[in-house]
C-alpha positions as CSV (number, residue, x, y, z in Angstrom):
1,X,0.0,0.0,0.0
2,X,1.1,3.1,-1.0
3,X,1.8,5.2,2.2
4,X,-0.5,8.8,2.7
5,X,0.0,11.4,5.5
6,X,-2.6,11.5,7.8
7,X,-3.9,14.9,6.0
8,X,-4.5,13.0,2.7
9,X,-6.5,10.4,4.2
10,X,-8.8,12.2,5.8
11,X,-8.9,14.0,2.6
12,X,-9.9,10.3,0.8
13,X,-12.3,9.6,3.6
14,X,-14.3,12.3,3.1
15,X,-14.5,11.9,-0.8
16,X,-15.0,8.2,-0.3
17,X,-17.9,9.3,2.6
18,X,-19.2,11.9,0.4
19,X,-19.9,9.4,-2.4
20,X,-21.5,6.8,0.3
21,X,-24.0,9.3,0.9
22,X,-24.5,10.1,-2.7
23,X,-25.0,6.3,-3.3
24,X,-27.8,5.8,-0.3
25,X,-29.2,9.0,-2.0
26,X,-29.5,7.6,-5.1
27,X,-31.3,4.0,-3.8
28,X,-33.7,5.4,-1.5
29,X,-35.7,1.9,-1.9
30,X,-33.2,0.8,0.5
31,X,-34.8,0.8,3.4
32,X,-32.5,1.3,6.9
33,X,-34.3,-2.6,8.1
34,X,-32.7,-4.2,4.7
35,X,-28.9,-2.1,5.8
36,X,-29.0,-3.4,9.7
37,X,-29.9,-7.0,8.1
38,X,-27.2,-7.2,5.8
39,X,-24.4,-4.5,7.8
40,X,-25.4,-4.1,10.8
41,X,-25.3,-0.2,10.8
42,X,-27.7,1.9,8.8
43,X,-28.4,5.1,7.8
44,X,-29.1,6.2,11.1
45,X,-25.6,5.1,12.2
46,X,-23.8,7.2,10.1
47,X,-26.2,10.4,11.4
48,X,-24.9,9.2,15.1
49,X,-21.4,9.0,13.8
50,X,-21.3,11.8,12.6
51,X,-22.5,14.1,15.8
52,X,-20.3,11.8,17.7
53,X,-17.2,13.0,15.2
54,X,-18.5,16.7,15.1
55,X,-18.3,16.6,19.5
56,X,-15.6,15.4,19.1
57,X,-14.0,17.8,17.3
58,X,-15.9,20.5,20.3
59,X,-18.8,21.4,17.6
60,X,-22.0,20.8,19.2
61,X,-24.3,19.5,16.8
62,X,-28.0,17.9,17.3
63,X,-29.1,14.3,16.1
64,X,-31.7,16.0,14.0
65,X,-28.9,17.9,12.2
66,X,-26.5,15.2,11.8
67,X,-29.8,12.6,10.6
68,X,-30.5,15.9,7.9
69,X,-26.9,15.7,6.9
70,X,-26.9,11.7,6.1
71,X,-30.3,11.8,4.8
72,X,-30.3,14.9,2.8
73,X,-33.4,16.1,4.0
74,X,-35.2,15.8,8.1
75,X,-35.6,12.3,9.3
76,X,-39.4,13.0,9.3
77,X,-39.8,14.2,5.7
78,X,-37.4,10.6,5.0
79,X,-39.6,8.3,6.7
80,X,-43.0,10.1,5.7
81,X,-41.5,10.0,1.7
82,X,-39.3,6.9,1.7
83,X,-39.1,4.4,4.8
84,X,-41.9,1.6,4.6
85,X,-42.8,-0.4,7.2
86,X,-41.0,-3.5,8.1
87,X,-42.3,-6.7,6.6
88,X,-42.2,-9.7,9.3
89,X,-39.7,-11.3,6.7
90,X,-37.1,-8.0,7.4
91,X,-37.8,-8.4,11.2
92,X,-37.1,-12.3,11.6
93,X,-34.0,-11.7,9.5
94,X,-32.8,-8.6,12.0
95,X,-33.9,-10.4,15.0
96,X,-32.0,-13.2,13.4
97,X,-28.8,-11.2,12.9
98,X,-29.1,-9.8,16.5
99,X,-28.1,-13.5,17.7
């Protein structure tokens, strides 16, 4: 592997972040049940990450805020326009997972 400083890096993990997002963006008929099934972290996840990062680096920052960052718009406008309910296929295969 080719070796980066630390400021290139984070340089690439933003881009490569950035383009995550884009990509959930872009197949918002994945729903956050099918993600936790299959990765065990959804998009929800990435919102909490990102506060935690933000307090980390001393910017206070809501979960609302950080959700509207990952998803684009507020959770609520998300789950009114895009997230369907679970099927009881989805929640055998997450309780599954959970074991």
């Amino acid at each position: 592997m080719t070796d980066i400083n630390k400021e290139t890096a984070d340089k690439l993990d933003a881009i490569a972040f950035r383009r995550l997002l884009t990509h959930l963006d872009s197949h918002k008929e994945v729903q956050n049940i099918d993600l936790m099934i299959l990765a065990n972290f959804c998009r929800n996840c990435l919102g909490d990450w990102y506060r935690e990062a933000a307090e980390e680096n001393g910017i206070e920052m809501s979960k609302e805020t950080a959700r509207t960052r990952i998803y684009g718009m507020s959770y609520a406008q998300w789950k009114e326009q895009h997230q369907l309910p679970a099927t009881a296929e989805q929640m055998a295969a997450f309780e599954a997972r959970k074991k």
